[in-house]
N, C-alpha and C positions, 0 to 999 in steps of 0.2 A: 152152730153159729160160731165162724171165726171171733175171736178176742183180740185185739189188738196188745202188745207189748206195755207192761205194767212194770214200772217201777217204783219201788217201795225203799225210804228214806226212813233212819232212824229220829224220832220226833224231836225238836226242837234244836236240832243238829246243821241246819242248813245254812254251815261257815258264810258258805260261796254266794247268800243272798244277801246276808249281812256285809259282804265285803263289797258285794257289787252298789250296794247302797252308799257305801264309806268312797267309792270311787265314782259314784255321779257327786256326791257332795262336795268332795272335793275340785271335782271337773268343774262349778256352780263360782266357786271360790275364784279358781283361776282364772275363770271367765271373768268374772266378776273384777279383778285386777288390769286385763285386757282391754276390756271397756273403758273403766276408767283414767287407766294411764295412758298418757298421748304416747310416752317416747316408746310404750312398747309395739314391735311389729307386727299389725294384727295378722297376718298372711301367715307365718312362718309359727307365730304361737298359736293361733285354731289348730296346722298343720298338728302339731306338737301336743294340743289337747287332746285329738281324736286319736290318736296314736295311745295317746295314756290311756284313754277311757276305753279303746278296746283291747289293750290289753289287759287291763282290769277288768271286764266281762269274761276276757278267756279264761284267766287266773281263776276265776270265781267256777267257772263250769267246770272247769280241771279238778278242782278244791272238790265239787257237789262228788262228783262222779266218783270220785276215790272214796266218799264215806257214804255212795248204795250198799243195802244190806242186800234186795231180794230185786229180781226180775222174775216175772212170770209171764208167760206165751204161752201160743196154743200149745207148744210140746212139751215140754218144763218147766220146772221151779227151779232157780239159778240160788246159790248163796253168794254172795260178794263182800271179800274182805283181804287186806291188806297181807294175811297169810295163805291167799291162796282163797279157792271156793270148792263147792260142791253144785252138782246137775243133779237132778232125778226128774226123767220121764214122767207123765203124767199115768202112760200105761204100768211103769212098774209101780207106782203106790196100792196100794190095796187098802188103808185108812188114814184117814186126817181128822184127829179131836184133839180134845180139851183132857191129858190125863188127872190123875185125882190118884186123892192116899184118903186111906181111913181118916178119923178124927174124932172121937167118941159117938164110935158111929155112924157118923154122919161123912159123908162122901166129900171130901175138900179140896176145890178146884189146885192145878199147880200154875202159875203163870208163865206156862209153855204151852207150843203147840205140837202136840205130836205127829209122829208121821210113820206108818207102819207099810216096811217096803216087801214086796213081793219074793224079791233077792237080792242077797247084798254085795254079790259081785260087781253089777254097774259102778254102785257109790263106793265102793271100796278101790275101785282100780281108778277112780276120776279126783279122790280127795290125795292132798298134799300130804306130806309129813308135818309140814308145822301146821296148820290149821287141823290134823287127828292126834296132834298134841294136845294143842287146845283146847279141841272137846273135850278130851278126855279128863284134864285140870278143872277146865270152868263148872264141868257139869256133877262133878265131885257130890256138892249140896243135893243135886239134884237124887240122884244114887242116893244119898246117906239117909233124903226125908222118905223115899220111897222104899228101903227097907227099914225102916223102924216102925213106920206104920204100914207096914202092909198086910193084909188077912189072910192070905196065904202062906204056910210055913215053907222055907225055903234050906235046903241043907249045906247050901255055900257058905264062910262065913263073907262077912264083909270086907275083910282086909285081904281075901281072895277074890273080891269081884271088882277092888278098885283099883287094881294094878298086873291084870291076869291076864298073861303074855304067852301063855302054850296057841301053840302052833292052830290057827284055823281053818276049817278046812269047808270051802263054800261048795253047792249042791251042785257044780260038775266036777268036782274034785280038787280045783285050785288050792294050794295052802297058802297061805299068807302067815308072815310072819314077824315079829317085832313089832314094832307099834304099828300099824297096821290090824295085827292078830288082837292088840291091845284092842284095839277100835272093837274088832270088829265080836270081842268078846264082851264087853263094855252095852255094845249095842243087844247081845244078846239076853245079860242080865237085867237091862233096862226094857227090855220086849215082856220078860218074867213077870217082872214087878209091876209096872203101868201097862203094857202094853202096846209100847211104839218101838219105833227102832234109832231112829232121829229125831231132835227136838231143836224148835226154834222159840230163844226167848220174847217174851213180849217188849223187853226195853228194846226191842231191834226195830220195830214195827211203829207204823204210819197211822193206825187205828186201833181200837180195841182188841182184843185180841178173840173174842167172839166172832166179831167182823173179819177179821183175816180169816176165820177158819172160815167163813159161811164164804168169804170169796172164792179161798183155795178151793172149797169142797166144786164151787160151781165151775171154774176149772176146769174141773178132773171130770165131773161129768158130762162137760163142751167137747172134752177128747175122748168121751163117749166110755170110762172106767167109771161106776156107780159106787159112791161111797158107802161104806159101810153106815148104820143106823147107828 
């Protein structure tokens, strides 16, 4: 079943609805002075209103479109962000969940979504420098709460898996290197630990974050790649 194009807006972020609001009200105003003063020209000030008011609808959809986080189509998951973005294929994912850390115990969700790629050549040659800086800064916590509790002993230490920049080298031989290599080592201690390779926050997202994943999941399998259980 074709899906039509989904975009996904971070919650209660929507500048450009609240501006378009502030630019009928205003337009409501001006009208409103129009009418009731004789000496003004009505011809020339409508002209001059509709001129305002749609370019305050432009303004406003300009404004929306710069703060999408996510599109999704039948072919990909898009990330969109002012540093640049990321693509992955719907055929290169191989899973999409909800990862988890120990907790006395007891298995405790993370409020991310993960995303476990097939190969990381695609996303590695398609992401920016600044935007695989920033993963690699913002997602720091992320790393820290996943090796402290994780159940599996691990022989790296930590302050080698937050900033580990040896040369990598992906399954045709490619080497990547510098922050890139950072990424794409970063991604690999995070595969160890949780078990994704990419992760998307929940404060990005338009819904629960249950819900985004049971979307994505159906997605992936509209372009016919069956999620992992």
């Amino acid at each position: 079943m074709t899906r039509k194009r989904l975009l996904i807006y971070p919650p209660n972020q929507r500048i450009g609805k609240y501006f378009t609001i502030a630019v009928i009200l205003l337009a409501i105003v001006v009208l409103t002075f129009i009418v009731t003063l004789p000496q003004v020209k009505t011809v020339p000030a409508l002209i001059g209103l509709l001129l305002m008011a749609g370019l305050g609808i432009y303004i406003s959809h300009i404004v929306d479109e710069h703060r999408l986080s996510f599109s999704l189509s039948d072919m990909h998951m898009q990330h969109h962000t002012n540093k640049g973005g990321w693509s992955v294929k719907w055929s290169d994912i191989r899973e999409i969940g909800v990862p988890s850390v120990s907790l006395d115990g007891w298995h405790q969700p993370l409020p991310w979504m993960g995303i476990r790629l097939n190969d990381y050549e695609p996303f590695l040659d398609g992401i920016s420098f600044r935007l695989a800086s920033q993963i690699i800064m913002e997602q720091r916590g992320l790393l820290l709460s996943a090796y402290r509790r994780t159940e599996e002993p691990t022989n790296t230490k930590l302050e080698d898996m937050m900033f580990d920049d040896e040369p990598y080298v992906a399954t045709s031989g490619k080497v990547y290197k510098g922050l890139i290599a950072m990424l794409a080592n970063r991604m690999s201690y995070t595969r160890e630990l949780l078990g994704y390779d990419v992760f998307v926050s929940e404060d990005l997202l338009d819904r629960p974050l249950d819900d985004f994943v049971g979307l994505t999941r159906r997605y992936l399998a509209s372009a016919g790649t069956k999620p992992a259980e």
